[in-house]
KOLROTI-87910 format. One record per residue (C-alpha): residue in three letters; y, z, x. Coordinates in steps of 0.001 Angstrom, whole numbers, plus 500000, padded with zeros to 6 digits. Example, Ala and Ser with C-alpha at 12.3 -4.5 7.8 and 13.67 -1.06 7.14 Angstrom:
ALA495500507800512300;SER498940507140513670;
END
This chain:
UNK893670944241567901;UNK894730942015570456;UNK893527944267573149;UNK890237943312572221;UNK889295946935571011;UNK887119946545568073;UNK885501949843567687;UNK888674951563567890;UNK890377949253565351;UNK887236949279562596;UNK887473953589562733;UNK891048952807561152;UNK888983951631558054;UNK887133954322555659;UNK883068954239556349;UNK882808951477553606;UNK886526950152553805;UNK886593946640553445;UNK888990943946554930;UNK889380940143553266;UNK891365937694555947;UNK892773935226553911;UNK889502934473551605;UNK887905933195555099;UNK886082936211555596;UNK885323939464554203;UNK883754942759555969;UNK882602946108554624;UNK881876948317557063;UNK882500949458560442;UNK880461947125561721;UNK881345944147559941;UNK884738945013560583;UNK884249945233564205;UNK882328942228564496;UNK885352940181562978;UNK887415941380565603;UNK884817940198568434;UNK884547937030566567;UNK884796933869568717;UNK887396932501567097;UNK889437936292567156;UNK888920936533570622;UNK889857932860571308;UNK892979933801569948;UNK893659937011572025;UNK892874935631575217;UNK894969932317574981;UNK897852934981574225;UNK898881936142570892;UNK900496939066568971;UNK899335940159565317;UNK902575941719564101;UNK903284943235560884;UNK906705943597559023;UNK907992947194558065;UNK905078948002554705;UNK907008949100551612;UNK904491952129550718;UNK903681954037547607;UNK902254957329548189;UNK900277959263545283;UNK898667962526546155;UNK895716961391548568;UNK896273957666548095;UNK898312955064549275;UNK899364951426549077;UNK900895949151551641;UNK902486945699551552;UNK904171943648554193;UNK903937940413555775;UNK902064940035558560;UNK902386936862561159;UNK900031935750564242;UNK902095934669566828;UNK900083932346569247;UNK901296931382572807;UNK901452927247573209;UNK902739925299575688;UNK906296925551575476;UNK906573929067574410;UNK905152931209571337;UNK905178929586567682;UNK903934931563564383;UNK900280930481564020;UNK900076932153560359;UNK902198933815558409;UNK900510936633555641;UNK901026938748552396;UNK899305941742553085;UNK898176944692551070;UNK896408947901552204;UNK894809950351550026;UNK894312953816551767;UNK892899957138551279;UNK893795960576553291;UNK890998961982554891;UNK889865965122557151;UNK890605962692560154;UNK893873961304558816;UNK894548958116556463;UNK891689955415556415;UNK891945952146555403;UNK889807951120552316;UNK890926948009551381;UNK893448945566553234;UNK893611942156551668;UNK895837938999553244;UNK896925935515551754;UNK898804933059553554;UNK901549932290552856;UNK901249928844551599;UNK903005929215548202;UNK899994929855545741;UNK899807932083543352;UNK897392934346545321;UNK900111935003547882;UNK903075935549545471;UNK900606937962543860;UNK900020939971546681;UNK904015940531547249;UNK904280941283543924;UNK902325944855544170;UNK905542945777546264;UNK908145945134544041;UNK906559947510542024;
END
């Protein structure tokens, strides 16, 4: 997403796939997903210079589903180099479709020690 392409980014989601950033904000939708990515505060981000990276997932594939989890981290160029802006438990819940795997749920938490964020890791060491 930090190429700014929002469209492109929302079709990774299912029609009614819905994606929760950290309990600031939740989207169903294509739309609503898109429009998080053209945010102000999403774009402020992208064009001061950052990179959203994720960690290698640990997935669990059963028949036409799927589940994800990995950390993810923001890293956000400052003026003496790049620091990690955020650092995130993630976990994607996916479906396979005619047009390949769709997203229908990703949830994050930061990682700030509660027990929402140890929770999310936890659905990998499963």
């Amino acid at each position: 997403m930090d190429s700014g392409s929002s469209r492109e980014g929302a079709a990774l989601w299912a029609e009614d796939g819905v994606y929760d950033v950290g309990g600031m904000h939740r989207a169903k939708g294509h739309d609503a997903i898109a429009a998080l990515y053209d945010a102000q505060g999403h774009k402020d981000l992208i064009y001061k210079g950052s990179a959203h990276m994720t960690a290698t997932p640990r997935i669990t594939v059963d028949g036409d589903k799927a589940e994800a989890v990995a950390y993810s981290f923001v890293v956000l160029r400052g003026e003496k180099g790049w620091n990690v802006w955020r650092a995130s438990a993630n976990r994607w819940t996916l479906k396979r479709t005619p047009d390949g795997w769709r997203i229908v749920e990703r949830y994050n938490r930061p990682l700030d020690g509660s027990e929402d964020s140890h929770a999310t890791l936890r659905h990998g060491a499963k």
